[in-house]
DSSP file (Angstrom, degrees, kcal/mol; ACC not computed):
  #  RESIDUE AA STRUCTURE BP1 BP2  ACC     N-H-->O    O-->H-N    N-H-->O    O-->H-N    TCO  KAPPA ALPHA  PHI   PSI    X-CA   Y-CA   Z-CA
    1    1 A X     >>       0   0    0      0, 0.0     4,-3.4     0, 0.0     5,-2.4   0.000 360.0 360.0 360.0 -51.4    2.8    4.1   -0.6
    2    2 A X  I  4> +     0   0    0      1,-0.2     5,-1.5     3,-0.2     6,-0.2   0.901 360.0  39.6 -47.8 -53.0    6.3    2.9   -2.0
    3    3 A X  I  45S+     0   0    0      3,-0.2    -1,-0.2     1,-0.1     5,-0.2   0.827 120.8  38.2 -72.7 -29.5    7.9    3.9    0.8
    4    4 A X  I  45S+     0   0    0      3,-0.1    -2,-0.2     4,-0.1    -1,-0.1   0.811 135.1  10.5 -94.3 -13.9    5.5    3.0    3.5
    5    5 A X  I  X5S+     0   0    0     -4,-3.4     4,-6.7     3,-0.1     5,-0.2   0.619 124.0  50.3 -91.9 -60.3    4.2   -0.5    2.1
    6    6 A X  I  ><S+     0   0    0     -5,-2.4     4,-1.7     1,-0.2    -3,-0.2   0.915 110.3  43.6 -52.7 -44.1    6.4   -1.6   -0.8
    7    7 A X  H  ><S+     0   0    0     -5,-1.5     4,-2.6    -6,-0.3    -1,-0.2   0.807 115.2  49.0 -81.3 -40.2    9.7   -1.2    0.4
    8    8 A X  H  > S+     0   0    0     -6,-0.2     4,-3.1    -5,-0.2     5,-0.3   0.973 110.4  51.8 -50.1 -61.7    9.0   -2.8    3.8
    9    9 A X  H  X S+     0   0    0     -4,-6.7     4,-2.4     1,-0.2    -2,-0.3   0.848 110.8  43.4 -44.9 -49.7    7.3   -5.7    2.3
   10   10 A X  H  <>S+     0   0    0     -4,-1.7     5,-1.2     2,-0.2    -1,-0.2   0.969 122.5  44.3 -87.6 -64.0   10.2   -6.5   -0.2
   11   11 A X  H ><5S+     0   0    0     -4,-2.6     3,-2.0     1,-0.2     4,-0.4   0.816 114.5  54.0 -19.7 -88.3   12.8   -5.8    3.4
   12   12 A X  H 3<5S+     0   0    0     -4,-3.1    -2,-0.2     1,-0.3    -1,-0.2   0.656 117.2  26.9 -18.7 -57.8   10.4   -7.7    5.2
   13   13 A X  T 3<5S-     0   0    0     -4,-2.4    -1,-0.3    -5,-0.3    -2,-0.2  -0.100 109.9-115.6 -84.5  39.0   10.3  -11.3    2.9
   14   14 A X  T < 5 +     0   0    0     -3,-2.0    -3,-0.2    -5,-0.1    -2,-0.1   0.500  54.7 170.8  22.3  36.9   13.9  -10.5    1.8
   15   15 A X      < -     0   0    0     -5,-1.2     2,-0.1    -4,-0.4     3,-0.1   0.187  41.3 -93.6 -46.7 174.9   12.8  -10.0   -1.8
   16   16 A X        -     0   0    0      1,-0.2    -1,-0.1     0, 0.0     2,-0.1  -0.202  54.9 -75.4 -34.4 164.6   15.5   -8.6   -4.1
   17   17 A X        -     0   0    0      1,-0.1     2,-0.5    -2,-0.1    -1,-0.2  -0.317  58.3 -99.6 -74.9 157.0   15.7   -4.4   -4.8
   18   18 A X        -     0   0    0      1,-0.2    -1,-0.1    -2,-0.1     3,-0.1  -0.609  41.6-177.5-103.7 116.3   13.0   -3.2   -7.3
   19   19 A X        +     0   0    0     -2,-0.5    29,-1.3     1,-0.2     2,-0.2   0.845  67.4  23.3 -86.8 -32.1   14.5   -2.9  -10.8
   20   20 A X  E     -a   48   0A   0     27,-0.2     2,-0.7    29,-0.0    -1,-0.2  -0.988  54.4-169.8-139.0 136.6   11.7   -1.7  -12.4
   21   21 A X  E     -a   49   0A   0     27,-2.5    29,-1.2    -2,-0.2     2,-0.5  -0.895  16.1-152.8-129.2 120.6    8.6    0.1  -11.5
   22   22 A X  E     +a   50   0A   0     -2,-0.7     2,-0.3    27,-0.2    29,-0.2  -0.572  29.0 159.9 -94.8 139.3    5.9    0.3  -14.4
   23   23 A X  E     -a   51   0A   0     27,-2.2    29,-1.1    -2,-0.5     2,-0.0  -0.965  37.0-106.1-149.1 149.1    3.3    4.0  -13.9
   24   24 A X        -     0   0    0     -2,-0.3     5,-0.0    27,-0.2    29,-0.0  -0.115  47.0 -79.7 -60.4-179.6    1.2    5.8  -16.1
   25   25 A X  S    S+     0   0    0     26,-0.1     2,-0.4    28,-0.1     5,-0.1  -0.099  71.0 146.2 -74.3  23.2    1.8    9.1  -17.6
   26   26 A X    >   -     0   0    0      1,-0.1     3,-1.7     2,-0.1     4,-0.3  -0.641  62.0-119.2 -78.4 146.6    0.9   11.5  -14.7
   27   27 A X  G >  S+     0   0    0     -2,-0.4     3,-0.9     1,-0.3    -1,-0.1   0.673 108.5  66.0 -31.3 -51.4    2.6   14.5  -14.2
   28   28 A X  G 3  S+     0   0    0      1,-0.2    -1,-0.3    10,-0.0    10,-0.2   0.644 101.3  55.8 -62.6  -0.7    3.9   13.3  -10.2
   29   29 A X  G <  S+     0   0    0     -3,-1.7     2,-0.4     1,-0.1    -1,-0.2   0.675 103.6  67.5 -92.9 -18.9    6.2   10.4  -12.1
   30   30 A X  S <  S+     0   0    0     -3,-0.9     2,-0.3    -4,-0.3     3,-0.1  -0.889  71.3  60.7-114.6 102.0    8.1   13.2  -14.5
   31   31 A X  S    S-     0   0    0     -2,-0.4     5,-0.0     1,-0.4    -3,-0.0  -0.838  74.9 -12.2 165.4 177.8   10.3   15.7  -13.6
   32   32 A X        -     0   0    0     -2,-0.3    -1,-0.4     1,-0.1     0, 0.0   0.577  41.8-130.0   7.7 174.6   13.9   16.4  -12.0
   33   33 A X  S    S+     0   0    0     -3,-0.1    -1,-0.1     7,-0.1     6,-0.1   0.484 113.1  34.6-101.6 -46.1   15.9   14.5  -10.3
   34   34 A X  S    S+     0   0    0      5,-0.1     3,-0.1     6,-0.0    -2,-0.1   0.276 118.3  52.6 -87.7 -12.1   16.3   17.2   -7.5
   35   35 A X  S    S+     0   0    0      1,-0.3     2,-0.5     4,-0.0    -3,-0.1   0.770 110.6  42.8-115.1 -37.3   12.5   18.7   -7.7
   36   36 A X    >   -     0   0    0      1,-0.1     3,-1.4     3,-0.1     4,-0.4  -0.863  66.0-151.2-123.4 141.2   10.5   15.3   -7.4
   37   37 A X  T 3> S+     0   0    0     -2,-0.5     4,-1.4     1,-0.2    -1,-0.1   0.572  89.5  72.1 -78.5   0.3   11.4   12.6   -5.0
   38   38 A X  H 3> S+     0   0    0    -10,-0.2     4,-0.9     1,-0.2    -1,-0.2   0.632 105.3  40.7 -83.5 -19.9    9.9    9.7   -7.3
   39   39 A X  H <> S+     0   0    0     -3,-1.4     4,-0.6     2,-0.2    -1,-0.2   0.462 108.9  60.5-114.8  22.0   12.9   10.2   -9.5
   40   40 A X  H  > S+     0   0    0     -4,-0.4     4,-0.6     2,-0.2    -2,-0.2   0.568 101.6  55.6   6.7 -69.5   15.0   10.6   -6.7
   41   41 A X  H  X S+     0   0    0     -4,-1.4     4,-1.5     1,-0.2     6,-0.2   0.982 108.4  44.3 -36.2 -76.6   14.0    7.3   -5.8
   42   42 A X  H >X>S+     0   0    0     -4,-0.9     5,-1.8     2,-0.2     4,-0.9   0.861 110.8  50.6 -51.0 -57.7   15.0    5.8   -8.9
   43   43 A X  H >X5S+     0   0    0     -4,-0.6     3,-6.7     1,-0.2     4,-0.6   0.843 109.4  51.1 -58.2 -94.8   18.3    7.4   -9.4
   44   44 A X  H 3<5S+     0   0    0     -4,-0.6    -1,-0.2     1,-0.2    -2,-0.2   0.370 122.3  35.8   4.2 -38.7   19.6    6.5   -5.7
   45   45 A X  H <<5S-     0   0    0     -4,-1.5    -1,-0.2    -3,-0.8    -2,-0.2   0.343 102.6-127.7 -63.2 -20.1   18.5    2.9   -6.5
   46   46 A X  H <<5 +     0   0    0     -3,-6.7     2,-0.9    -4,-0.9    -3,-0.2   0.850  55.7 150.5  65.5  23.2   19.3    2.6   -9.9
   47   47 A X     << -     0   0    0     -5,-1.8   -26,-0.2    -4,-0.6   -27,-0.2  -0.681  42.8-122.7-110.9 118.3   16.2    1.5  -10.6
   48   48 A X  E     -a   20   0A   0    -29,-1.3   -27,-2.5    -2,-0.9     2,-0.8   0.001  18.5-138.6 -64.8 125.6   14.3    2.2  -14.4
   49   49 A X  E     -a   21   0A   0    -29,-0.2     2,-0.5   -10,-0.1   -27,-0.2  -0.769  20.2-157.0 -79.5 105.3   11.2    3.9  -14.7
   50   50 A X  E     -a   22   0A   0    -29,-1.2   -27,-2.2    -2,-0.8     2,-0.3  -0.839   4.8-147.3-101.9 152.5    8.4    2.6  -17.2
   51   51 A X  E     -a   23   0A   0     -2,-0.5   -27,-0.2   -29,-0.2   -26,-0.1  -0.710  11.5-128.1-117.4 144.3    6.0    3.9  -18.6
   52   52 A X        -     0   0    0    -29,-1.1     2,-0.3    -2,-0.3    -1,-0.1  -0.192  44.8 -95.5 -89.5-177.5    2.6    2.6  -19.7
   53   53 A X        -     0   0    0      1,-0.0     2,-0.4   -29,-0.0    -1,-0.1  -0.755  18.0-124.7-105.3 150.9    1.5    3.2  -23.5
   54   54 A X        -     0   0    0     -2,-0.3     2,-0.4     2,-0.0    -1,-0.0  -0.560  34.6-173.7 -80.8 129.2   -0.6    5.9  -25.0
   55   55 A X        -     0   0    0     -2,-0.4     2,-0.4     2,-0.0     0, 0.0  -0.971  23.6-123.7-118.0 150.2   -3.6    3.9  -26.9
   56   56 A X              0   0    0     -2,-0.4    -2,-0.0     1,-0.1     0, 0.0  -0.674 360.0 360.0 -88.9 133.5   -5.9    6.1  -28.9
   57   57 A X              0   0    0     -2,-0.4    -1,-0.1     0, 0.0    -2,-0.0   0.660 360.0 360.0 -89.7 360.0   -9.4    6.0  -28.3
């Protein structure tokens, strides 16, 4: 989706580069640098991963 919506849109309207991108804790956000291409993203861009907060039920 980031790549096939977000990134266009932002091109498209000439937006600024994404600085931050706020996610939950799932598993596909987390890992390598070299094993998952979502932090891939983010290094290559410079752009900071956040993360949402754990609330206790």
């Amino acid at each position: 989706m980031l790549n096939d919506e977000v990134l266009p849109f932002f091109e498209q309207h000439t937006l600024p580069i994404i600085l931050r991108i706020l996610t939950d804790r799932g598993a596909e956000f987390y890992g390598r640098v070299n094993k998952y291409v979502y932090q891939l993203y983010l290094a290559l861009n410079d752009s900071k991963h956040c993360k949402t907060k754990v609330r206790p039920h």
